[in-house]
C-alpha positions in Angstrom: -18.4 1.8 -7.2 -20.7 0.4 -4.6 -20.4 -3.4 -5.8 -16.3 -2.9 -5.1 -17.1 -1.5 -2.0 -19.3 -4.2 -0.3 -16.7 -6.1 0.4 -14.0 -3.7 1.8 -16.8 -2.1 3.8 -17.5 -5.6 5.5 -14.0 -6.5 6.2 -13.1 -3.2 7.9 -14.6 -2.6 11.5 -15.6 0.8 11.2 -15.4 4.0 8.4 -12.8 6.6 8.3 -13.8 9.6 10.2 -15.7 12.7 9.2 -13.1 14.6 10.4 -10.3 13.2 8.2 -12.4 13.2 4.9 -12.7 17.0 6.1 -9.0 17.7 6.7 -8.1 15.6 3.6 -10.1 17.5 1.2 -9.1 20.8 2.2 -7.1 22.7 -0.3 -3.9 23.8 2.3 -3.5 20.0 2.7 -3.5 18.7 -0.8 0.2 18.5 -1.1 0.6 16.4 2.7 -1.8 14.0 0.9 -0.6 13.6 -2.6 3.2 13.3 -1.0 2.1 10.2 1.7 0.0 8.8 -0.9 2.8 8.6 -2.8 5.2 7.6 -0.5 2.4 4.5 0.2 2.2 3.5 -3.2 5.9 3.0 -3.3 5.8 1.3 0.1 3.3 -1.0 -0.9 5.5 -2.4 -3.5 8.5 -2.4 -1.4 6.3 -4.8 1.0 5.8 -7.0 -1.7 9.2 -7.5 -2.8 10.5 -7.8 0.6 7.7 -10.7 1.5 8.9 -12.2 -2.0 12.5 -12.5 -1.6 12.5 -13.6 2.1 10.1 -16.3 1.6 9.8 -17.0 -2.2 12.6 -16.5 -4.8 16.1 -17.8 -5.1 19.1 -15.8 -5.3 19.2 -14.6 -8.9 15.4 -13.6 -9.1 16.0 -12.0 -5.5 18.4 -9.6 -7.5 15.7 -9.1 -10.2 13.7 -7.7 -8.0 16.3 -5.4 -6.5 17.1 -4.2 -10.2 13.7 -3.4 -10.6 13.2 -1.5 -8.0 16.8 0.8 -8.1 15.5 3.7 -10.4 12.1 3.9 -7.9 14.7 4.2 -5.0 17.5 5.7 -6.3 14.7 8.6 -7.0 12.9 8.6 -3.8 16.8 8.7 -2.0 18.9 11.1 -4.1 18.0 14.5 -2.9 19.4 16.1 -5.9 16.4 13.9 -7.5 14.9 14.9 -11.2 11.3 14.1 -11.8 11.0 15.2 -15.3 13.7 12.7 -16.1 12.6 9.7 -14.0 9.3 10.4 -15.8 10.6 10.7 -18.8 12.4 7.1 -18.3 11.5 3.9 -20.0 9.9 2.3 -17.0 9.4 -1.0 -19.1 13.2 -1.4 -19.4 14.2 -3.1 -15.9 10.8 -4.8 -15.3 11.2 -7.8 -13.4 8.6 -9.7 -16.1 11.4 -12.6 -16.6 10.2 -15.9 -15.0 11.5 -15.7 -11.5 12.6 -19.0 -10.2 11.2 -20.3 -6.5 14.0 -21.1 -4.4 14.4 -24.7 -3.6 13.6 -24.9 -0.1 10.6 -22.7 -0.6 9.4 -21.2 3.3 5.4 -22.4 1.9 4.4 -24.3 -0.2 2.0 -21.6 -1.7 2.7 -19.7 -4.5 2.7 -16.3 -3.6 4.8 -14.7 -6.7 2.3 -14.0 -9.2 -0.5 -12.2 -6.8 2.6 -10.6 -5.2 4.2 -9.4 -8.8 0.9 -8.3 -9.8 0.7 -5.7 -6.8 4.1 -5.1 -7.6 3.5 -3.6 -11.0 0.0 -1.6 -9.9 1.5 0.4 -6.9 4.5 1.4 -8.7 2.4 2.6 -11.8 0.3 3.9 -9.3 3.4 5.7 -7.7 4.1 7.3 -10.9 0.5 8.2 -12.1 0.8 10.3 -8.6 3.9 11.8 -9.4 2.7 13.5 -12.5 -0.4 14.7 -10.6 2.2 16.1 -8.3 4.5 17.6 -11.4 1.3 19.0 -13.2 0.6 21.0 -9.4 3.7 22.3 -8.9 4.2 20.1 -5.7 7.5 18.6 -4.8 8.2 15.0 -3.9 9.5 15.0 -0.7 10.3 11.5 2.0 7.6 11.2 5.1 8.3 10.0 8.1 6.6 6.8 8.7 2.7 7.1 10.5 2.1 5.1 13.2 -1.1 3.4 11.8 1.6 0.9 9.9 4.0 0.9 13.4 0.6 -0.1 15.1 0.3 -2.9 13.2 3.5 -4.1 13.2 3.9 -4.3 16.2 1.5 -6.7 16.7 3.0 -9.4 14.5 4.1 -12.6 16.0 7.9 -13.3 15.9 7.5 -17.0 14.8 7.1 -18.3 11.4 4.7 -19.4 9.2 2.6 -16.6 12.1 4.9 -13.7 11.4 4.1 -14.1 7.0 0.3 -14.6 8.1 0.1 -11.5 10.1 2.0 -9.7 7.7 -0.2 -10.9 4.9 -3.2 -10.0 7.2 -1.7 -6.2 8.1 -0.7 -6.1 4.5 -5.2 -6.6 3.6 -6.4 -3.9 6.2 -4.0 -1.4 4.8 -5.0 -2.2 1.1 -8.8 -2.2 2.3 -8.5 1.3 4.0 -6.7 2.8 1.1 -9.7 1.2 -1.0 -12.5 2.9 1.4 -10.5 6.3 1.4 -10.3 6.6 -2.1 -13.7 6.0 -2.7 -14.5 8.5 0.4 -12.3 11.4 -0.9 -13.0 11.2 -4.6 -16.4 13.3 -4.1 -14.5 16.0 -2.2 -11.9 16.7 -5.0 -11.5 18.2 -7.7 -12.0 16.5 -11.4 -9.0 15.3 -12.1 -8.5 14.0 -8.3 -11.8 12.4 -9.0 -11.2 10.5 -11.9 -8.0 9.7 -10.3 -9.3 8.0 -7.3 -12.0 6.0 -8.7 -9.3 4.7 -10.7 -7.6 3.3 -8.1 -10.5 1.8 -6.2 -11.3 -0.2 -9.4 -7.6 -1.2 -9.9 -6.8 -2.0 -6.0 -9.9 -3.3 -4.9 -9.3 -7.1 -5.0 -5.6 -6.1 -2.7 -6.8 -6.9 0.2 -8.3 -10.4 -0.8 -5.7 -10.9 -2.3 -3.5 -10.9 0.8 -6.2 -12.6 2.5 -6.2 -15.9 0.4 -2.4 -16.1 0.8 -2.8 -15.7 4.1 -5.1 -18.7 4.9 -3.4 -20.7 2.3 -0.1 -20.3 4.5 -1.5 -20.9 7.7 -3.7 -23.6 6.5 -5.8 -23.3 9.0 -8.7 -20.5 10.5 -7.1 -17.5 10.6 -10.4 -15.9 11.6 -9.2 -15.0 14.8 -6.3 -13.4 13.9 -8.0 -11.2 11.1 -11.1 -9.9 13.8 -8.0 -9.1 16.0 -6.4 -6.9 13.5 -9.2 -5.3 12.4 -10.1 -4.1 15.8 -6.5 -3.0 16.4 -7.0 -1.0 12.7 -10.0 0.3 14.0 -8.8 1.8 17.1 -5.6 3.0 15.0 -8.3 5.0 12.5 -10.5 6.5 15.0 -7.9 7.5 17.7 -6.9 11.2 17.3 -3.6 11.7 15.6 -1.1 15.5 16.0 0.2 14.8 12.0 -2.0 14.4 9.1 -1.6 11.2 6.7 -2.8 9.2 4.2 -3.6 6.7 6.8 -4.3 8.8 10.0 -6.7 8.8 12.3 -8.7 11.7 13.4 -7.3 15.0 13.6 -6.5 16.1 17.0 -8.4 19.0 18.2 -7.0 22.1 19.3 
């Protein structure tokens, strides 16, 4: 696990608090944090998919995508929503695994569909694998309300393309590197199961964030070092500034 973590460790700026590995692996918050993680898996994937048909795909594999993603949504949306049946689904069915055409007038000239379709596929396995966890515990699925770690670093992308795709692409590595280092932090503090679970995804996700970070410099095609040191100390201050709510991606817990 420690060869995997070398490199995350060195691209983030600092380590996730005491004090959230301590509020995360208390029993009374077990549900908060399987129900964000969740909701993060799935967002990852939405990310992907919008970042693919805005800047990669034509029309027709633009839908694909969309197809592919309905029964995820159509679950996460419906509050009348059934988990044994979406479960219980053939998830292989609308798979966007048919060859998805670039448009013709691509926005790069870097091909960011297969990295992006592989992510694609992990996190919304990965969304699944942390449903059942959730069904096996008796713990609802339930929507969250956006943190402002991912607001944070938003709002610090610039408004003018190709820099808006390189910051996202950048934003879209520190996220996928700090889910990396918190798996691998809370895994010891869990139960067997949780443990298992978590190394799992550290070994599946790890290469995410370099992921990102290739496309990244291939679309600017040109140093983005400045841009990525900026981030990370903008993620940094995001990870070690107190926060009143407690997520997958918080900072601190407030005191008091």
């Amino acid at each position: 696990m420690q060869q995997l973590l070398a490199p995350i460790s060195a691209f983030l700026q600092c380590d996730t608090p005491d004090a959230w590995i301590a509020a995360a692996a208390r029993p009374e918050n077990l549900s908060a944090l399987l129900i964000d993680h969740c909701n993060c898996e799935l967002k990852a994937a939405q990310t992907a998919m919008f970042l693919l048909r805005k800047y990669a795909l034509d029309k027709p594999s633009g839908e694909a995508l969309l197809a592919w993603a309905k029964p995820y949504e159509e679950f996460v949306y419906h509050k009348d929503r059934d988990l044994t049946a979406f479960l219980a689904r053939d998830s292989k069915k609308n798979e966007a695994i048919a060859v998805l055409v670039p448009r013709e007038q691509l926005a790069m000239t870097v091909d960011i569909i297969g990295p992006m379709v592989r992510l694609i596929k992990e996190e919304f396995h990965h969304f699944e694998q942390v449903l059942e966890l959730m069904q096996r515990r008796d713990i609802g699925y339930q929507n969250v309300r956006a943190a402002r770690y991912a607001k944070g670093l938003m709002g610090q992308v610039r408004t003018h393309e190709p820099a808006t795709l390189v910051d996202k692409l950048i934003v879209g590595a520190y996220i996928e590197a700090r889910s990396c280092e918190r798996f691998a932090k809370l895994a010891p503090h869990l139960d067997d199961e949780l443990k298992r679970f978590y190394v799992s995804l550290l070994r599946s996700e790890a290469r995410h964030f370099r992921d990102y970070l290739s496309l990244a410099q291939a679309i600017a095609g040109e140093d983005i070092g400045e841009r990525v040191a900026h981030f990370g100390r903008l993620e940094a201050e995001l990870i070690q500034a107190s926060d009143t709510e407690f997520h997958f991606h918080s900072g601190a817990p407030a005191q008091g």
